[in-house]
C-alpha positions in Angstrom: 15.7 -17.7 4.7 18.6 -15.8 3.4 17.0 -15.1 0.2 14.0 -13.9 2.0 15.8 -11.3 4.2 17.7 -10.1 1.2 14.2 -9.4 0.0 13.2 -7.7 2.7 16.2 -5.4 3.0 15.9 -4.6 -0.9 12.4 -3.8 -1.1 11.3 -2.8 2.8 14.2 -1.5 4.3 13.8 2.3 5.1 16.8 4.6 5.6 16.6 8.4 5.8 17.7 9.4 3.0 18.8 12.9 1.7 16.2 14.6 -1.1 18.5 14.9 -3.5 20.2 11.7 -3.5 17.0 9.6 -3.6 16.0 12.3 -6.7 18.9 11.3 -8.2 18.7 7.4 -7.6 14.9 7.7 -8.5 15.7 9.3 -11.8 18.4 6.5 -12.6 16.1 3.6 -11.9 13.3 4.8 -13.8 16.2 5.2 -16.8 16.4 1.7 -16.8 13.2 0.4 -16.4 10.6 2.9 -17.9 7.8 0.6 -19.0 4.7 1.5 -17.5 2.7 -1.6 -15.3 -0.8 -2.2 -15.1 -2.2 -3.5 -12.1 -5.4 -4.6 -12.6 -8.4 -3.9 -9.8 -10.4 -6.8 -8.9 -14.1 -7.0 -9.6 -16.5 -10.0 -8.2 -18.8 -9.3 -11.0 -16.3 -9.6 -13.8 -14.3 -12.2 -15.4 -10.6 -11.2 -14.8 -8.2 -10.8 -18.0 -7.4 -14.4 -20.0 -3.8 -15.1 -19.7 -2.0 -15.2 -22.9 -2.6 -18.1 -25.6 0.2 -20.7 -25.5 -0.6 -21.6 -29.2 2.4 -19.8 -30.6 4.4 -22.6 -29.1 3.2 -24.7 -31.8 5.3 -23.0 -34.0 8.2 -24.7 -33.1 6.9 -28.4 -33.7 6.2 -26.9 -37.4 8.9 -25.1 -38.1 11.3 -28.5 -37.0 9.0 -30.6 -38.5 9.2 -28.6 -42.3 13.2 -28.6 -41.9 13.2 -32.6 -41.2 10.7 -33.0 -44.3 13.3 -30.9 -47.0 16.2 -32.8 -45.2 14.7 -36.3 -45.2 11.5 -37.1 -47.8 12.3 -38.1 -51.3 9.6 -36.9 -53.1 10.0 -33.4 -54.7 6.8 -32.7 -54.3 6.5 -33.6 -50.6 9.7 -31.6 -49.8 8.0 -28.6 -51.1 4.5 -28.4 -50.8 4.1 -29.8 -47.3 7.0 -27.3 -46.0 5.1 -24.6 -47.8 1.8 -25.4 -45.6 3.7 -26.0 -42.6 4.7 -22.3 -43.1 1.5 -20.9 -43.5 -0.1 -22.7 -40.5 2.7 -21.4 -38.2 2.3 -17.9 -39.8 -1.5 -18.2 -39.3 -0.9 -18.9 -35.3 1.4 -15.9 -35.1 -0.7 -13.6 -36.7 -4.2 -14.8 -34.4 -1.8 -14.4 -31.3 -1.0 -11.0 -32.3 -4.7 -10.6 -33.0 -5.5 -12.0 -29.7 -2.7 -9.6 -27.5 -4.6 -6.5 -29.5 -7.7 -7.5 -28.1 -6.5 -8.2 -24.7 -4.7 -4.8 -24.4 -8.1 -3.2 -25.5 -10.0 -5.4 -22.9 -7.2 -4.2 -20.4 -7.5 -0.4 -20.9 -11.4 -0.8 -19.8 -10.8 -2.0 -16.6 -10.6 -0.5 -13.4 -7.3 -0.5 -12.1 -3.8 1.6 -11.5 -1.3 2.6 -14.0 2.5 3.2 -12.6 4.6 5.3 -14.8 7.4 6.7 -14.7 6.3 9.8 -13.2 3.1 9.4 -11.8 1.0 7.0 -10.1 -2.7 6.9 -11.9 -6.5 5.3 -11.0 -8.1 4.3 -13.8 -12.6 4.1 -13.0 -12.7 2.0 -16.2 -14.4 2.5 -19.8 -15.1 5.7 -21.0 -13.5 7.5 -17.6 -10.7 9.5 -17.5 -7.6 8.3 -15.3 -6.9 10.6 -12.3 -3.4 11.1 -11.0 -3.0 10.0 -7.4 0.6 9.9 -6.8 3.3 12.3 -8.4 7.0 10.1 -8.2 9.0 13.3 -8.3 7.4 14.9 -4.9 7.9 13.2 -1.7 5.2 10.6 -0.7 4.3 7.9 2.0 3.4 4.2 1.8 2.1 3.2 5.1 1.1 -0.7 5.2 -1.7 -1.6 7.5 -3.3 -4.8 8.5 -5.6 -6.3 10.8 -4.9 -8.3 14.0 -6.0 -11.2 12.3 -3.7 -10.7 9.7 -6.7 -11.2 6.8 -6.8 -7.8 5.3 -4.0 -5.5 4.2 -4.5 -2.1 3.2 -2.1 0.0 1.5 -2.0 3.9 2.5 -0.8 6.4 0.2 -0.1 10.4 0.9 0.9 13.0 -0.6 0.0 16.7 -1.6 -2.3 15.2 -3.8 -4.2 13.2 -1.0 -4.7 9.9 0.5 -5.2 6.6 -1.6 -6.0 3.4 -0.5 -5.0 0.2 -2.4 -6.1 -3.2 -0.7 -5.8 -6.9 -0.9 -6.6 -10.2 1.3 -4.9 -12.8 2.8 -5.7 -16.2 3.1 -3.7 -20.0 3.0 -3.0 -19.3 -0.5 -1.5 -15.8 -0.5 0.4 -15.6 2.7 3.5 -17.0 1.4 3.1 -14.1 -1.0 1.9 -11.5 1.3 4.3 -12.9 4.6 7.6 -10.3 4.0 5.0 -7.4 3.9 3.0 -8.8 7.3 5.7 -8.2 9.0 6.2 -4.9 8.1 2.4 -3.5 8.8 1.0 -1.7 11.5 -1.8 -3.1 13.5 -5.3 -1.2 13.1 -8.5 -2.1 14.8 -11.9 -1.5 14.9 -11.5 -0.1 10.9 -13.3 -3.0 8.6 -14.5 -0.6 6.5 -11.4 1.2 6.0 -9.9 -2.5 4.7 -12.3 -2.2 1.9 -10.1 0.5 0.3 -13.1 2.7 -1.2 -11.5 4.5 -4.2 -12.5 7.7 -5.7 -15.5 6.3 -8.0 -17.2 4.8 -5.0 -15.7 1.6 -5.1 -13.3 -0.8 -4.1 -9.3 -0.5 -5.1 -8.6 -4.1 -4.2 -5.5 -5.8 -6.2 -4.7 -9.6 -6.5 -1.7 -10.6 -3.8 1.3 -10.7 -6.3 0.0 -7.4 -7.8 -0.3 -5.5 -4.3 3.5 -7.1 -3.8 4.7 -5.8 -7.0 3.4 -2.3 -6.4 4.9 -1.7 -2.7 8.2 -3.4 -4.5 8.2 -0.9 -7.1 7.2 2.7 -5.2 9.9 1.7 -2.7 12.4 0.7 -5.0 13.0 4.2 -5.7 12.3 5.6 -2.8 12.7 3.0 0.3 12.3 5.8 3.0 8.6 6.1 1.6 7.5 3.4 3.9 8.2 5.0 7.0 7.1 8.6 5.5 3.6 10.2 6.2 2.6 13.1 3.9 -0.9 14.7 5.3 -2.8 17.4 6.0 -5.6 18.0 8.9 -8.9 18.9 8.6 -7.9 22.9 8.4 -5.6 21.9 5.4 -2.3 22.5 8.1 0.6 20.0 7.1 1.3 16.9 9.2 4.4 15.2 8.0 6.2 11.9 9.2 9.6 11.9 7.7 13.3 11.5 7.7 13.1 10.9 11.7 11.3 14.5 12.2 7.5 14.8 12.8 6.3 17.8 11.4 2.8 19.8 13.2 1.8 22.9 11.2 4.5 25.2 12.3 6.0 22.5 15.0 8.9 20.2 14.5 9.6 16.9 17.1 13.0 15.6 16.9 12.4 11.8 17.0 16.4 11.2 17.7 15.7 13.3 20.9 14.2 12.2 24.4 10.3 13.7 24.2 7.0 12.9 25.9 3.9 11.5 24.4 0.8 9.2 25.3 -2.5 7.9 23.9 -5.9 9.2 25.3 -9.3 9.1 24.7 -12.1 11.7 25.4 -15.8 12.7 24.4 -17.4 15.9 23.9 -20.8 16.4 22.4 -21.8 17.2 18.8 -25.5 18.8 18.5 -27.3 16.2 20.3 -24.8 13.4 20.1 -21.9 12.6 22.5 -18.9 12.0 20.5 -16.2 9.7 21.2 -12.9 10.9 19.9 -8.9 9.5 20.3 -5.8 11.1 20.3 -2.4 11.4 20.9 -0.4 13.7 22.6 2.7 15.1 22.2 5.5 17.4 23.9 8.8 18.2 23.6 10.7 21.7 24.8 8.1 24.1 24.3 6.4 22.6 21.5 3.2 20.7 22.6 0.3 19.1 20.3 -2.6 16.6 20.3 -3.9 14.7 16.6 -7.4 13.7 17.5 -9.4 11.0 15.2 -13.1 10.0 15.4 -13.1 6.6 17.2 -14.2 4.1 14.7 -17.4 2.7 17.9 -18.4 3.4 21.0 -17.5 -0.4 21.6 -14.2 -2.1 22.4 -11.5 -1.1 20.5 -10.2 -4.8 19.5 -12.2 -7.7 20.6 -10.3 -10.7 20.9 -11.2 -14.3 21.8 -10.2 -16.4 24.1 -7.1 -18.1 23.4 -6.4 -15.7 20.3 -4.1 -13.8 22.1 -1.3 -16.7 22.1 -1.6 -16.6 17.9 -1.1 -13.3 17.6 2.6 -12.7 16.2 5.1 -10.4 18.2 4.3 -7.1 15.7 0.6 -7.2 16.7 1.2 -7.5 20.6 3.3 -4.3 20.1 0.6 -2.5 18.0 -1.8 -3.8 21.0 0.2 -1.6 23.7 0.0 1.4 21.3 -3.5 1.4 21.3 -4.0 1.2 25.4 -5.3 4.6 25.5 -6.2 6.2 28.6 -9.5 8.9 29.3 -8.9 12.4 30.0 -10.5 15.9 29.9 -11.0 17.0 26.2 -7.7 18.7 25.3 -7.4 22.0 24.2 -8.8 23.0 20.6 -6.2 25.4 19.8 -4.0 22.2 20.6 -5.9 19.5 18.4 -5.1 18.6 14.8 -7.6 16.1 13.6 -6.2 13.7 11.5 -7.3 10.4 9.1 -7.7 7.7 11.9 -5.7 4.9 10.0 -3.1 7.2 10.0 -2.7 7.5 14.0 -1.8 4.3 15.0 1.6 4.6 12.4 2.3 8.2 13.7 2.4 6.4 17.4 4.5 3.7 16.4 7.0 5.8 15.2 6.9 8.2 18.5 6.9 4.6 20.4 10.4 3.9 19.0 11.7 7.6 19.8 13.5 8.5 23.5 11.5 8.9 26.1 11.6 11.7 27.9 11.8 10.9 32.2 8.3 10.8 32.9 7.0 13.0 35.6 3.8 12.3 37.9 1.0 13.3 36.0 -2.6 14.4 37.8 -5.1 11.7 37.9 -7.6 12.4 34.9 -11.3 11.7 35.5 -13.1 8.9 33.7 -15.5 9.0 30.9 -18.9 9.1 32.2 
């Protein structure tokens, strides 16, 4: 258990940390470790890579086998000719694995997949397609985790001035003990199945094996550890929305999150052509400063459907995601008021205004239901 929090405070701790001092820390980590790392997307209608050959451990045997021959035979002959053939055989094996790694890094480059370097973040389609940069190290960026109540998909949420990119990955028996110091660092989103699926740029999923999704978060926030509480967006006007260093950022607005304010979730319709649209949305206040980021709700159904008995499985992170999303139904706000925003990213917005002061609530009117 100790090891495990030591983990955690390593690798998923989030301080606010000053811009220049995690540029500086950045640059020095990246010094010493500036290999690039392939993580390889996986594909259901592909074989995934072979692991490397364990024949060049036969070399050993061979090569202790030649040296007790000249130390031990009698015959001249035997003490040179079967030495000499023991050498060749192990320098045969050494030159087919080198053969074989060739072939596997050429297999490797084909496939879909991400590509950390030192600088950048790239998506790689596959064969034949150029890689596209979805994450530039040197600009500040966010890592949002996400999961599901049932704790069977994780999602992987990252923004920046260059966009939003999702990397996913499942849990099951056999990868929760890998996955388990992340769970408990996700936020709860419902009603989003096919966000889960993590749809990348060419149409297809971005899904990574357990211990590849783990080494990715491990290494983005090892430079940076703040980027796990940071949000980096835009709306759908292209006006910034930023979730950073204990400040959330609206256009123009600032919200001190060290400082009492006032906030709550609603829900509301309004109709679109012929269609009634169902929309949620949070709003937000503090001095003279007052906003509301809207989202599309992901069905006109319940927002989390739970069965009976479930409730006393859920773990203590996904009851509190559970009260963030009791959402009440009001008028439609104003629209000179509304930021629309990407609806996985509302429910980590909320938890971070959920553990800023609350300003003393006054009696608000009573708000007519949806019809």
């Amino acid at each position: 258990m100790a090891h495990e929090r030591n983990i955690h405070r390593m690798v998923l701790s989030a301080p606010a940390i000053a811009s220049g001092k995690r540029s500086r820390r950045a640059s020095v980590a990246r010094s010493r470790g500036g290999e690039d790392r392939r993580f390889d997307a996986l594909d259901r209608n592909r074989p995934q890579p072979k692991s490397a050959s364990r024949a060049p451990l036969l070399v050993i045997p061979l090569v202790v086998t030649a040296l007790l021959i000249v130390a031990f035979a009698r015959s001249m002959m035997l003490r040179t000719l079967l030495p000499l053939a023991l050498a060749a055989a192990a320098v045969l094996i050494l030159v087919q694995r080198s053969r074989s790694r060739s072939l596997l890094q050429r297999e490797r480059t084909t496939r879909r997949g991400l590509l950390l370097r030192y600088q950048d973040l790239r998506f790689k389609p596959g064969a034949g397609d150029l890689a596209r940069t979805v994450l530039d190290r040197d600009k500040p960026f966010g890592a949002t985790l996400l999961s599901t109540h049932r704790r069977d998909r994780l999602v992987l949420v990252l923004t920046s001035d260059a966009g939003v990119f999702h990397v996913g990955t499942t849990v099951d028996e056999a990868s929760l003990p890998v996955l388990h110091g992340l769970l408990r660092h996700t936020t709860t989103v419902a009603g989003e199945d096919g966000a889960f699926e993590a749809i990348g740029p060419d149409g297809e999923p971005v899904l990574l094996a357990p211990e590849d999704f783990v080494g990715l978060v491990s290494e983005l926030s090892a430079d940076d550890p703040a980027c796990l509480d940071r949000v980096i967006a835009t709306d759908t006007r292209g006006a910034p929305i930023e979730l950073d260093e204990g400040e959330l950022r609206v256009d123009k607005l600032a919200f001190d999150l060290n400082a009492p304010l006032e906030w709550r979730a609603l829900v509301f319709q309004e109709p679109f052509g012929q269609v009634m649209t169902l929309y949620q949305g949070t709003w937000i206040r503090q001095g003279g400063s007052e906003v509301v980021l809207v989202s599309l709700l992901p069905s006109l159904g319940p927002i989390l459907e739970v069965e009976p008995g479930e409730i006393a499985l859920l773990d203590r992170e996904v009851l509190r995601d559970l009260r963030l999303m009791q959402a009440s139904a009001e008028n439609p706000p104003p629209r000179e008021q509304r930021h629309a925003i990407e609806r996985l990213l509302m429910m980590p917005i909320r938890s971070s205004l959920a553990r800023a002061p609350r300003k003393s609530r006054q009696p608000s009117p009573q708000r007519p239901p949806l019809h």
